[in-house]
C-alpha positions as CSV (number, residue, x, y, z in Angstrom):
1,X,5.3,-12.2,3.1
2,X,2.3,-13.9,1.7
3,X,-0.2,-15.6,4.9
4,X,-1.5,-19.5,3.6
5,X,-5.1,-18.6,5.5
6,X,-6.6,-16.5,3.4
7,X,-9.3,-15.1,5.1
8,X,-10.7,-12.6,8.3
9,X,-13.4,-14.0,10.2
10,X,-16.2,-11.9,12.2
11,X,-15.0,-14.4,15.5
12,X,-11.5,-13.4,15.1
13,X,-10.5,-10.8,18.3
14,X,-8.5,-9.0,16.3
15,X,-7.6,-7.2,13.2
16,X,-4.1,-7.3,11.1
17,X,-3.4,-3.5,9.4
18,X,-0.6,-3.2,7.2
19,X,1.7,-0.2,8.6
20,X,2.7,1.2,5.2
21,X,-1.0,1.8,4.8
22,X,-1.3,3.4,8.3
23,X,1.2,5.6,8.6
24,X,0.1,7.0,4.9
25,X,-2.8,8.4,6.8
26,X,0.1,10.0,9.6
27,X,1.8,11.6,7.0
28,X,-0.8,13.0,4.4
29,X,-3.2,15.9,6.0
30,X,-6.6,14.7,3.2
31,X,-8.3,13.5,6.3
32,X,-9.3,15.3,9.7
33,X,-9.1,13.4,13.4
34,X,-11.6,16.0,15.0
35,X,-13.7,13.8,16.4
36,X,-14.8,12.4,20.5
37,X,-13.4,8.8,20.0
38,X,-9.8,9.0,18.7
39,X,-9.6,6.0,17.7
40,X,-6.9,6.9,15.2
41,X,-5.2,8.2,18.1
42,X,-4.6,5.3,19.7
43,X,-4.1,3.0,17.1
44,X,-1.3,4.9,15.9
45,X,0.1,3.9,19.8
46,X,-0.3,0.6,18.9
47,X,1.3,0.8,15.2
48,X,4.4,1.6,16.9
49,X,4.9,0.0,20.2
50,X,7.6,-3.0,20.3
51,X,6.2,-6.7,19.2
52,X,9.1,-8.2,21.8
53,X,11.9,-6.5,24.2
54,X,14.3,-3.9,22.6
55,X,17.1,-2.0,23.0
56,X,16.9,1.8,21.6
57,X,19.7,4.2,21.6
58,X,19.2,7.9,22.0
59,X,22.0,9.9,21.9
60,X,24.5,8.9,24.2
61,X,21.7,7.1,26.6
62,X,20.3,3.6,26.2
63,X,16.9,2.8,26.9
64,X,14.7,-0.6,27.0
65,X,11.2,-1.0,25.5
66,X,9.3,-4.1,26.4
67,X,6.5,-5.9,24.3
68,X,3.9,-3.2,24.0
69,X,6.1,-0.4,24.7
70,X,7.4,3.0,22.7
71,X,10.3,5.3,23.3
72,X,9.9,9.3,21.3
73,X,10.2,12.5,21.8
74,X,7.5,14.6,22.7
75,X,7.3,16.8,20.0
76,X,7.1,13.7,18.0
77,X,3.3,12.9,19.5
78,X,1.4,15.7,17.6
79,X,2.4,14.1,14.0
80,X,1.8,9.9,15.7
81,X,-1.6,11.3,17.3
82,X,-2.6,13.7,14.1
83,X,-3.1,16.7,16.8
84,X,-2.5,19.9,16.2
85,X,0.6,21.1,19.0
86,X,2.2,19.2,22.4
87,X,-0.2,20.6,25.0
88,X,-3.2,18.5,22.9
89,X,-0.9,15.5,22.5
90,X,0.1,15.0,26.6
91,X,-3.7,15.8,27.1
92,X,-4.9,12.7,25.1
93,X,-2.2,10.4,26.7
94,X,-3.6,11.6,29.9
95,X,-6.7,10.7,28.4
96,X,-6.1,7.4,27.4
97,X,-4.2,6.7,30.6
98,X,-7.6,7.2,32.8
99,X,-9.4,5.7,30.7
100,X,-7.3,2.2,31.0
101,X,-5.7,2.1,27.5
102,X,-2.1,2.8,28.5
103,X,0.8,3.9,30.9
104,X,3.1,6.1,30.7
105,X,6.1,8.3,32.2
106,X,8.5,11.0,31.1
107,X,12.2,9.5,31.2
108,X,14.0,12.9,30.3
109,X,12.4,16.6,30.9
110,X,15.0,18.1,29.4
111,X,14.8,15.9,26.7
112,X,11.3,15.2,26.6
113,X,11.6,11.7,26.3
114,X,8.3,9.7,27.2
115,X,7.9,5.8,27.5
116,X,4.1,4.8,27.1
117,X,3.5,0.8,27.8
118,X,-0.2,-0.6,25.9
119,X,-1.6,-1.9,28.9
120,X,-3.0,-6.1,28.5
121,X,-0.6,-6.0,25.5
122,X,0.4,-10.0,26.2
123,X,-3.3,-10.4,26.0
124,X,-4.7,-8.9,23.4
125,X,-1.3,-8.6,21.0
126,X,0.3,-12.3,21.5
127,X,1.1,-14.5,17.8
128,X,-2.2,-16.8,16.5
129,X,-2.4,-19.1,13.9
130,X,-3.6,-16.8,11.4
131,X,-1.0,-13.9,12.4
132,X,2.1,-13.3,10.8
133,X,5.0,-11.8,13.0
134,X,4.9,-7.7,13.7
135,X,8.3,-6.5,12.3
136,X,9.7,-3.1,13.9
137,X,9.3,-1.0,10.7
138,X,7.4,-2.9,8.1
139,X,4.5,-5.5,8.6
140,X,1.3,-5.8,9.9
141,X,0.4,-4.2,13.5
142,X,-2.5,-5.8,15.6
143,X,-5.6,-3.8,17.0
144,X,-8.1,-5.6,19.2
145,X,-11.4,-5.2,18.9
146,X,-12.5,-5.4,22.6
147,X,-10.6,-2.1,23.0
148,X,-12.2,-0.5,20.0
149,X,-15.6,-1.5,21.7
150,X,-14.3,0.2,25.0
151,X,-12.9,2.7,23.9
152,X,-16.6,3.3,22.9
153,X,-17.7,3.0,25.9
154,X,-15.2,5.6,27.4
155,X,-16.3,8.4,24.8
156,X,-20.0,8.0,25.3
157,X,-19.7,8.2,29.4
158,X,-18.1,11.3,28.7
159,X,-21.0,12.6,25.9
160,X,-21.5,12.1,22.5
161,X,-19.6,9.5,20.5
162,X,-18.4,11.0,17.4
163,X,-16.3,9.6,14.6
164,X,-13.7,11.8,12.8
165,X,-13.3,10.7,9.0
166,X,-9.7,8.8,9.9
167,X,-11.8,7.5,12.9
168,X,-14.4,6.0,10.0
169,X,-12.0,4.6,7.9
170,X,-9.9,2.8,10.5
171,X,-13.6,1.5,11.4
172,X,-14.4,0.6,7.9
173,X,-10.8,-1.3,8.0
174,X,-11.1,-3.5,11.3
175,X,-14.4,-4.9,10.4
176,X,-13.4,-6.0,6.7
177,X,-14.4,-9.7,6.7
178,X,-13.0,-12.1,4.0
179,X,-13.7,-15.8,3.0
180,X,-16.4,-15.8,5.9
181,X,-19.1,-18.7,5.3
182,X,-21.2,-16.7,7.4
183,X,-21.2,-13.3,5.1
184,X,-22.7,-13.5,2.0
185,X,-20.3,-12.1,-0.6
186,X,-17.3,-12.0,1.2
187,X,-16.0,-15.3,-0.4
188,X,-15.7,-13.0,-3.8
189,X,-14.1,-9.8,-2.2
190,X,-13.4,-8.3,1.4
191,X,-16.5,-6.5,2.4
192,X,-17.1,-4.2,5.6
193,X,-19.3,-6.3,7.9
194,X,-20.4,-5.1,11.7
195,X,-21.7,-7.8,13.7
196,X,-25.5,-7.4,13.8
197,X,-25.9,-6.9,9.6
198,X,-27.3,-10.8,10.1
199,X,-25.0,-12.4,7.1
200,X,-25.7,-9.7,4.7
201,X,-23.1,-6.8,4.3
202,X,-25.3,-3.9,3.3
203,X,-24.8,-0.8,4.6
204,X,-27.2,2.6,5.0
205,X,-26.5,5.9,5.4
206,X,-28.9,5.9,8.4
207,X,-26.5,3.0,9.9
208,X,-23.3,4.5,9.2
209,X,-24.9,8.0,10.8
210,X,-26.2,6.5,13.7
211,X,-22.9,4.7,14.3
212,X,-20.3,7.3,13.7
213,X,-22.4,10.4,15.0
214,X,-22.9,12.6,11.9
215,X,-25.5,13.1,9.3
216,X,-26.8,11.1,6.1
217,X,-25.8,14.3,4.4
218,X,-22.0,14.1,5.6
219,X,-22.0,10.2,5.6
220,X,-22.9,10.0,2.1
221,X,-20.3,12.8,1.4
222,X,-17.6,11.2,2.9
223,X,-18.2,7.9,1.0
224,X,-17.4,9.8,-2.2
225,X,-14.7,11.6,-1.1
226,X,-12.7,8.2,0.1
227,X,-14.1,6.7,-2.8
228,X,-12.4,9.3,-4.9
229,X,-9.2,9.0,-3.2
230,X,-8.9,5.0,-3.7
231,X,-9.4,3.8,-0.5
232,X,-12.6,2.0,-0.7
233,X,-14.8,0.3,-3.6
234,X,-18.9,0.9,-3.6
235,X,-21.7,-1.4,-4.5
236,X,-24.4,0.2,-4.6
237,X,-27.6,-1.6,-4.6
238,X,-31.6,0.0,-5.8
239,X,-34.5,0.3,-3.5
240,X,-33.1,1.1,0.3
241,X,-30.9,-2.7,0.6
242,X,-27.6,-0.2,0.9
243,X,-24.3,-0.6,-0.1
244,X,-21.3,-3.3,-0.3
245,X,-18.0,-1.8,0.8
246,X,-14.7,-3.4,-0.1
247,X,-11.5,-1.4,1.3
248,X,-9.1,-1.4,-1.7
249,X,-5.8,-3.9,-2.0
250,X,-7.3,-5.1,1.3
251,X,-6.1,-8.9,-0.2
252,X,-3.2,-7.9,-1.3
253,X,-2.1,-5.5,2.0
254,X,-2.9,-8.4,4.4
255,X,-2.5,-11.5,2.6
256,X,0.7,-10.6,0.1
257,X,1.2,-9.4,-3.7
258,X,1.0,-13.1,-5.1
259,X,-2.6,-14.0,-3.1
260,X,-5.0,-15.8,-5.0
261,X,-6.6,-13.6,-7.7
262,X,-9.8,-14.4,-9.8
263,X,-9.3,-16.3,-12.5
264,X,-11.0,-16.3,-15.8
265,X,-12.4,-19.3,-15.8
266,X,-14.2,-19.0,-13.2
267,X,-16.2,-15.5,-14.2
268,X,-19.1,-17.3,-15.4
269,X,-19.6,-18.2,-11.3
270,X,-18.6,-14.9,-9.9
271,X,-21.1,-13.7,-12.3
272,X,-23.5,-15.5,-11.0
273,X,-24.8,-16.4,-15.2
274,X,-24.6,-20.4,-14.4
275,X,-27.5,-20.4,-11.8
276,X,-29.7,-17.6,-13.7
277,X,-29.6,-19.6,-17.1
278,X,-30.5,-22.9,-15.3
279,X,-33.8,-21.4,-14.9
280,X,-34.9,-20.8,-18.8
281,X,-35.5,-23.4,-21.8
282,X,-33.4,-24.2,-24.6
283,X,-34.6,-21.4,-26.6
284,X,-34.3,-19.3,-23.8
285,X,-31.7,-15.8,-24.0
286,X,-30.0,-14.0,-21.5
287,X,-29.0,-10.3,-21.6
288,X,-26.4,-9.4,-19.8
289,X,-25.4,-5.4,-19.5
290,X,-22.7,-4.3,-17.6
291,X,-22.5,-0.4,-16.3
292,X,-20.4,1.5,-14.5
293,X,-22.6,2.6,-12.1
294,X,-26.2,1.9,-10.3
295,X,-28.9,1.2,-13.3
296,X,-31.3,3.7,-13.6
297,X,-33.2,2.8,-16.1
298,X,-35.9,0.3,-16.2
299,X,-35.5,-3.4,-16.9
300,X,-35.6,-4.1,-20.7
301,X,-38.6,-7.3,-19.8
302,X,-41.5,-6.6,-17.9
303,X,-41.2,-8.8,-15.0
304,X,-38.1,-10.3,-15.5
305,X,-35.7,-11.3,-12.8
306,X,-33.2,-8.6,-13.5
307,X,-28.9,-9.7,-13.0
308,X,-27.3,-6.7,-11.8
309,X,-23.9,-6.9,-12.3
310,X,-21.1,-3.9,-11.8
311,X,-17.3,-3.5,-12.6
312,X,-15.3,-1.0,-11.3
313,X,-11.7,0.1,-12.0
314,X,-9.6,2.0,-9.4
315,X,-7.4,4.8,-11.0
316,X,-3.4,3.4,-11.1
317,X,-2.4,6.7,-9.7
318,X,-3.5,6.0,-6.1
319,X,-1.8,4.5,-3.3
320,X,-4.8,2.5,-2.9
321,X,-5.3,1.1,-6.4
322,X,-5.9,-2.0,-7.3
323,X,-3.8,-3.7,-10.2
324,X,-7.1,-5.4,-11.9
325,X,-10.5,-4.3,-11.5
326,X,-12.7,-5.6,-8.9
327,X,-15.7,-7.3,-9.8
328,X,-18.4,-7.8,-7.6
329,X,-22.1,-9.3,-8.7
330,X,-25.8,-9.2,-7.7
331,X,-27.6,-12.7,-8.8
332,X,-31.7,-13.9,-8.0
333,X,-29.3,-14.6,-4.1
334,X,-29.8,-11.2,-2.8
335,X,-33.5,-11.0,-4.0
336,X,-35.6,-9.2,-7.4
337,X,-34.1,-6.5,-8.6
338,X,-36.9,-4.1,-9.2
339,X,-35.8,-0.7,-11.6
340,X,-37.5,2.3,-11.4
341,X,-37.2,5.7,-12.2
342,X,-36.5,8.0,-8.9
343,X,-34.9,4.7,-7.3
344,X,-31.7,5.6,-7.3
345,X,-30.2,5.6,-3.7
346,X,-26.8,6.6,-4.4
347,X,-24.8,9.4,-2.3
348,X,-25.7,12.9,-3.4
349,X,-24.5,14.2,-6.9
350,X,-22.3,16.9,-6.8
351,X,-24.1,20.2,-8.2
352,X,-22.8,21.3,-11.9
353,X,-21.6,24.7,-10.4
354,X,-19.4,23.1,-7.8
């Protein structure tokens, strides 16, 4: 089901994910959850508690699940919560039960049957004008973004906040900003936007380290590794300006297979080539080279204003792959391109022996 508002603003309280690309991360083992702020954990609570009031059979026993609410067995929590056994599962409900997230109760020992309810579900989970309805099994699930920023909170008043990688990717995926007048770029593609970045959506090592608790080292390794695997596209930028990241078939996922793609006609403005030739003569010439990766050569003019502009193609084989490739451009907007040799900024190269 295809949404008429095409877009995800940095005002709106919360974020759509799209279940079948959720529960790909329950099911595949690539990533680890070891981390201090489980916010995989409790996400995956949210993915599957009840939109409105149900009725759920079990055996020969029937059982009502209000809005916000999730019947399973316990043996079942380990493979929701990406733990590793039962005891580690009823300790992070626990968990998440002092800490305000939840309630919940076991119906049947023998059984092990246990109810949680999302606690301020009606709040934080109720039907907006840019929401589409939350089937049972297919759809989109909603995740706040006040409790992300508590649940925050609750990690670091008990010691370090640290992300795990699904932690960082669900984080990459609730602050995805589309069609934003506010966020320079993000009328072209989705692009991962936190809230103090002031407009432009460039992101450091040193600010993804600093937010998820790990080093520029790991940061930068991680970014290849999900880049690898499809689930994001990279921008990379010279100097220290950072990177654009654009979570893969995020249009598509949220907003429906027949969303508005770019259209031919209008490359020479995506490029940017318009507003760069307005500023030379008749007998003026433009050069335009397109790479696959960050330039690291140095500008063909001395002193020319250089227009830097990447394409990238997503292998087909991935869940995550885009159908066309995904342009992205950097025009005279973002400021002077300036080429050097020992600029490049990029996450580190793998070594020829690995």
């Amino acid at each position: 089901m295809a949404c008429t508002q095409k877009c995800q603003l940095v005002r709106f309280p919360k974020s759509r994910v799209q279940k079948q690309w959720f529960r790909y991360f329950n099911d595949h083992k690539d990533f680890q959850n070891e981390g201090t702020l489980h916010l995989f954990s409790l996400m995956a609570l949210y993915s599957y508690a009840c939109f409105r009031s149900n009725v759920r059979q079990i055996g020969d026993q029937k059982y009502m699940e209000g809005p916000g609410q999730w019947i399973c067995k316990v043996s079942a929590l380990p493979r929701i919560l990406r733990v590793h056994h039962k005891a580690q599962a009823r300790e992070l409900m626990a968990y998440f039960q002092d800490a305000g997230f939840l309630e919940f109760e076991i119906l049947d020992e023998e059984k092990e049957l246990i109810r949680f309810s999302i606690r301020d579900w009606k709040r934080h989970c109720v039907h907006l004008e840019y929401n589409y309805y939350s089937y049972k099994s297919s759809g989109f699930f909603f995740f706040p973004l006040p409790v992300g920023r508590q649940l925050i909170r609750a990690s670091r008043s008990r010691g370090k906040v640290q992300f795990s990688e699904l932690d960082a990717i669900m984080d990459l995926w609730l602050h995805t900003i589309l069609n934003d007048q506010t966020v320079k770029g993000s009328e072209y593609m989705p692009v991962v936007y936190y809230a103090d970045m002031k407009g432009m959506p460039l992101l450091s090592y040193s600010y993804l380290a600093h937010r998820w608790g790990w080093s520029k080292s790991r940061v930068g390794r991680f970014i290849l590794k999900i880049e690898d695997a499809g689930i994001i596209s990279r921008v990379s930028f010279s100097s220290s300006r950072g990177s654009v990241l654009s979570p893969c078939r995020y249009r598509e996922m949220i907003y429906g297979e027949d969303c508005e793609e770019l259209q031919l006609k209008r490359i020479g403005e995506i490029l940017g080539i318009a507003k760069a030739a307005s500023q030379f003569d008749g007998n003026g010439q433009i050069q335009v080279d397109v790479q696959l990766g960050v330039p690291s050569e140095k500008a063909i003019l001395v002193g020319a204003q250089a227009l830097q502009i990447q394409v990238f193609r997503i292998p087909h084989d991935s869940f995550f792959a885009r159908p066309v490739p995904l342009i992205f451009y950097s025009s005279l907007d973002w400021g002077k391109c300036k080429l050097a040799e020992g600029s490049y900024r990029g996450p580190p190269k793998p070594k020829k022996n690995e």
